[in-house]
C-alpha angles and dihedrals in degrees: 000000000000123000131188133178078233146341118281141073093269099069137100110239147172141248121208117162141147125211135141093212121029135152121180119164116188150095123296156192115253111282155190111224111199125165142190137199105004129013132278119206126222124193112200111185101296091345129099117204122188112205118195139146094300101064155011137236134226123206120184124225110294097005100153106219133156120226126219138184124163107163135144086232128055111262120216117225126200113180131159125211121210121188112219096252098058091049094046082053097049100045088050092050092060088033108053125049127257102261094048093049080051091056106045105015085184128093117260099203105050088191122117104257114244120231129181108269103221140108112273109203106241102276132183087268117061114357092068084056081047091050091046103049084048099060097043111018085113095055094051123093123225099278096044085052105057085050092062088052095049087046091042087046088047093050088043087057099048086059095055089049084049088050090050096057089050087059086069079086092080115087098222127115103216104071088217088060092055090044101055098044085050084058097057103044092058082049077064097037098059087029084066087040099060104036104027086123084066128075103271122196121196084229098052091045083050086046088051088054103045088238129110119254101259096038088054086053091050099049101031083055090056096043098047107009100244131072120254087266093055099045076052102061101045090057094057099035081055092046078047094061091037087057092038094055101034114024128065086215105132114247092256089059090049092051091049096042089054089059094255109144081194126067087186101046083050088056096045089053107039082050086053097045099038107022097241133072120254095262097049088048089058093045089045095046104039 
């Protein structure tokens, strides 16, 4: 389903779809990526960003990305949709004081805002607007409407402001600097996110996010507090306990399908990190 305030290119608008296989490459509007029930894979130049329950994902004006979904299940997917001139109006709204909003209504920059693509797991501020809209958009009328896309826009802002402020991390003087480093370690975070079941190389992550190896360790430490590996591991250790508890897969395939070469590495680590050993998980979780 596809849902706009009204018809033209200019709207803001809503897609609502299920499918169990889709694939879509172009150019789009920014926009707000959320999905139920399965995963939906982005590619972003040379980034990869999996997209499931647990987050959303934010894509900037003419971003060029290609969407896709292959599951056994239908997979919901929730995604707005912003043109360049309401959210110019909105982040100068919350930017630029009363009396001169009095004076020039209008946007100053008519450039489309930049916000950090990434996934954002699901927080306390957008993502119960994001929820909500879901549930009842179809009951709304078109005021009402156009209420819930200024709110949604407002709460999307807040987060970038909340993003900036993580870039402080980064122990560079010019803010465009931080900001662009910033940039390119969550282009390797999602990138190990979506594809920690496949062979990963430090050199290819560093590849991925346009940064020398030793340069992407340095900055994706400061910006989330564990290098690329560990980050890694944890990924795959967590994939591990979902397959143990609710799948029937043996251990070896577990250990396969979460991109381990070692059964027993994957052992050795899953006991470290958990206390128990794969198979007693499984016993003491089924």
């Amino acid at each position: 389903m596809r849902t706009g305030v009204r018809p033209g290119p200019d709207d803001c608008w809503i897609l609502h779809e299920r499918a169990r296989r889709h694939y879509w490459k172009d150019t789009g509007l920014l926009s707000i990526k959320t999905f139920f029930g399965g995963i939906a894979q982005y590619e972003v130049g040379h980034g990869h960003h999996r997209v499931d329950e647990s987050s959303y994902l934010v894509l900037n004006h003419g971003q060029i990305y290609a969407i896709n979904i292959d599951s056994q299940q239908p997979v919901e997917s929730f995604c707005l949709f912003f043109p360049p001139a309401f959210v110019s109006q909105i982040y100068q709204s919350l930017t630029v004081s009363a009396e001169r909003l009095a004076d020039r209504p209008e946007p100053d920059n008519p450039q489309p805002l930049q916000l950090f693509e990434k996934n954002y797991a699901h927080d306390q501020i957008l993502s119960p607007a994001l929820f909500r809209l879901r549930a009842h958009y179809q009951t709304l009328n078109h005021g009402r409407l156009i209420e819930e896309f200024h709110d949604i826009v407002e709460r999307l802002l807040r987060v970038h402001r909340l993003v900036l402020r993580d870039t402080e991390r980064l122990d560079c003087v010019r803010p465009a600097t931080r900001h662009e480093l910033y940039r390119r370690a969550s282009v390797a975070r999602d990138y190990l996110y979506a594809m920690f079941a496949e062979p990963i190389t430090l050199a290819h992550v560093a590849a991925v996010a346009c940064l020398s190896q030793n340069h992407l360790l340095r900055t994706f430490r400061q910006v989330y507090g564990e290098t690329p590996h560990q980050f890694l591991i944890r990924l795959r250790l967590a994939e591990a306990k979902r397959l143990l508890a609710h799948t029937e897969m043996p251990v070896t395939e577990v250990c396969l399908a979460i991109g381990f070469e070692s059964l027993g590495s994957f052992s050795t680590l899953f006991r470290t990190r958990f206390g128990v050993s794969p198979a007693e998980y499984r016993r003491a979780n089924k």
